[in-house]
C-alpha positions in Angstrom: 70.4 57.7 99.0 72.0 57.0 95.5 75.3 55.5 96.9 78.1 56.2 93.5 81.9 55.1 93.4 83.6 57.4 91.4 86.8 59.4 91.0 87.9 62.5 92.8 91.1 64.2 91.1 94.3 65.1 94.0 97.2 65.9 93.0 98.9 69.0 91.1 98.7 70.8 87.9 99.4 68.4 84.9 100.1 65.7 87.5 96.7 64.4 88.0 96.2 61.5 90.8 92.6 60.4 91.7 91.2 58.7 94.5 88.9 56.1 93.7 86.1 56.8 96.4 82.4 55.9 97.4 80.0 58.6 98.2 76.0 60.2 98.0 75.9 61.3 94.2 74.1 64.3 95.3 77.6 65.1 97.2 80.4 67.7 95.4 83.2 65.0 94.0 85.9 66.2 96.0 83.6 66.6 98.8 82.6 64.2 101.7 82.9 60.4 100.7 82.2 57.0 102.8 85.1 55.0 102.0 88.4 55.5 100.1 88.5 52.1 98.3 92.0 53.0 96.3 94.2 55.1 93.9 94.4 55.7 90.7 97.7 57.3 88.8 97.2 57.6 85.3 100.9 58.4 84.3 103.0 56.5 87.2 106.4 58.3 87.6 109.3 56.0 89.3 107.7 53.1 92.3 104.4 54.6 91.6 101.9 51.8 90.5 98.8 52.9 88.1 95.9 51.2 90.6 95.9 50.2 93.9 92.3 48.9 94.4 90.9 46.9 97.2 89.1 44.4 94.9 87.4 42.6 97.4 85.6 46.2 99.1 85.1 46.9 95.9 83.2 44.1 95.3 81.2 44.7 98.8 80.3 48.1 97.8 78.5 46.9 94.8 76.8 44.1 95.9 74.9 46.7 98.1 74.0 48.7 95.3 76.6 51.4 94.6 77.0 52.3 91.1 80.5 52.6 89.9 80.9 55.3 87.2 82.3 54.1 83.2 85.5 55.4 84.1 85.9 53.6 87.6 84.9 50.4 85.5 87.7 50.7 83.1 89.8 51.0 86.1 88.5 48.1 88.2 89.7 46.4 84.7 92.8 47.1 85.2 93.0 46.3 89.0 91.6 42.7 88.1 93.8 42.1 84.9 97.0 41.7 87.8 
């Protein structure tokens, strides 16, 4: 089983708010997942922070051999720079 961590979009029209999960690639991205590691908001309105990212599960995940996707790379970036 090729184990990805990727994004999966929630939210509303023009008001996009992903999930940063970890899931089968072979699954639908919205579909069933193992774990939800964090969230991602690309344009943060009022208390809203940009990532919250459980580094350390993160970290867990791909030690074991899940592959994290360009875009969930960029955001574990951004989780590590606080």
């Amino acid at each position: 089983m090729a184990v990805v961590i990727r994004l999966a979009r929630m939210g509303s029209k023009h008001d996009p708010k992903y999930r940063i999960t970890v899931a089968d690639s072979r699954r639908y991205v919205t579909g069933k997942f193992l774990e939800v590691l964090g969230t991602y908001i690309p344009t943060p309105k009022g208390n809203d922070k940009k990532v919250v990212l459980d580094l350390a599960k993160t970290e867990e995940w791909i030690k074991k051999g899940a592959q994290p996707t360009d875009r969930v790379k960029h955001v574990i970036k951004l989780a590590q720079a606080k």
